[in-house]
C-alpha positions in Angstrom: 0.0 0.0 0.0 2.7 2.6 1.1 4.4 1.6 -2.5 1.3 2.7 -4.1 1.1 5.9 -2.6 4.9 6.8 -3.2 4.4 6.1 -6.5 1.6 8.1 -7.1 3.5 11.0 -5.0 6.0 10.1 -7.2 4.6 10.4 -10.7 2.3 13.7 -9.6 5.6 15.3 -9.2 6.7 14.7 -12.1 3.9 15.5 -13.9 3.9 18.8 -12.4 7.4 19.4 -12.6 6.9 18.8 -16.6 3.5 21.6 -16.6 6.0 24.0 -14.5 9.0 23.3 -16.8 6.7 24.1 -20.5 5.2 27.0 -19.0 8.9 28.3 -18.1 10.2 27.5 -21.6 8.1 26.7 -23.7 9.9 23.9 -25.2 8.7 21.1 -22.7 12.0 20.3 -21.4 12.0 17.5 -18.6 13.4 17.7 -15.8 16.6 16.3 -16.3 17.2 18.0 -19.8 16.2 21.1 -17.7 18.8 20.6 -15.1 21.5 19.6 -17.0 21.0 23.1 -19.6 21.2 24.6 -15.7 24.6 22.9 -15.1 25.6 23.7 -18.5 24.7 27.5 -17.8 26.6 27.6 -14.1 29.7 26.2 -15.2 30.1 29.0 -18.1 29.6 31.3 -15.5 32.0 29.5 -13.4 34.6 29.8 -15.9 34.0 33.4 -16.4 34.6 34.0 -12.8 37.5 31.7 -12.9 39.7 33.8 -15.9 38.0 37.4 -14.2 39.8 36.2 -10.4 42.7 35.2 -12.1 43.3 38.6 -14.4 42.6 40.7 -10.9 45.1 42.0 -8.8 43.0 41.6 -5.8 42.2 38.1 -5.8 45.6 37.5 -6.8 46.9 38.8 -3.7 44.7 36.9 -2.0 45.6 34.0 -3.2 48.8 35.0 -2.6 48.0 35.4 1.2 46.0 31.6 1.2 49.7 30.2 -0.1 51.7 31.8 2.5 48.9 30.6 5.7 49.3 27.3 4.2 52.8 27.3 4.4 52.5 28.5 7.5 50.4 26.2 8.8 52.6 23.1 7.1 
């Protein structure tokens, strides 16, 4: 009985996730498509932020600083 009810729990998620996620785009993505074109997005952002931090004299300095506490600390 309780694997009956999970299941249905189960499958009305989904089906709403799948409502929410064609309103949103429009395209019908699932869930997983969804998530992975969010993945996709972060880590382009990520690398952004990665070659900005390294180009700055500011976070170079810091990263300066975590070198030398390590060192420190070893």
């Amino acid at each position: 009985m309780r694997q009956e009810i999970e299941r249905a729990l189960e499958k009305e998620n989904l089906d709403r996730e799948k409502g929410k996620n064609s309103q949103e785009s429009g395209k019908g993505l699932s869930h997983s498509a969804s998530l992975l074109q969010d993945l996709k997005e972060l880590e382009k952002r990520s690398q952004g932020v990665k070659k900005e931090r390294g180009e700055t004299d500011e976070w170079k300095k810091v990263d300066e600083g975590k070198k030398a506490l390590e060192k420190c600390f070893l």
